[in-house]
Phi, psi and omega in degrees: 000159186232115184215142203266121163267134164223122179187148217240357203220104182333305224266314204281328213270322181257355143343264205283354175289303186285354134314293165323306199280309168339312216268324179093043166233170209255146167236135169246117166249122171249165184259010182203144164285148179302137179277329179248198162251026181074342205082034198249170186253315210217167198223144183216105193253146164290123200277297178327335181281133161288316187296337187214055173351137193267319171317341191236325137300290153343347157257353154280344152272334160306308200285004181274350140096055177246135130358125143256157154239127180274140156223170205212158153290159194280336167260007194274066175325296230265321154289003159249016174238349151304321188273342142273040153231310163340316175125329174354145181255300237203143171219150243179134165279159169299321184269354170284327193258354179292285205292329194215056159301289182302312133348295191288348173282320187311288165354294186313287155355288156305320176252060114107000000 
């Protein structure tokens, strides 16, 4: 599967890439959102970036008819619930998308 990171913090990006990649699914990280959707299922957006607002990305990745997954710190409450207002499929803790990455892709998987 093919999935879009929009996310701003370099160090988390290249992580989560080579996770990703363990896992046998392809990561693209952008610095902006995409006018189509690359051939991706799904988009894993940082709620925390200033660069890239979640309120304005995230419905821009829906209508691209991508999956989205928001993620946050576990205790940043207030950015997971911008991100179920955003339209988010799925929210997610930072250790959560560490730790139970595959599981949370599987999801993506199921609906389709």
């Amino acid at each position: 599967m093919k999935v879009l990171i929009l996310d701003d913090n370099l160090l988390w990006t290249s992580r989560l890439t080579r996770s990703m990649r363990g896992l046998g699914h392809e990561a693209e990280v952008l610095a902006s959102t995409p006018d189509d959707s690359r051939g991706a299922q799904a988009a894993i957006v940082d709620l925390s970036s200033t660069k890239l607002p979640p309120e304005e990305v995230v419905p821009r990745l829906k209508a691209l008819g991508l999956h989205v997954i928001g993620h946050a710190g576990h205790k940043e409450k207030q950015l997971h619930e911008l991100g179920r207002d955003a339209g988010c499929d799925q929210l997610v803790t930072n250790s959560e998308l560490t730790f139970k990455l595959e599981e949370i892709l599987s999801k993506v998987a199921r609906t389709g």
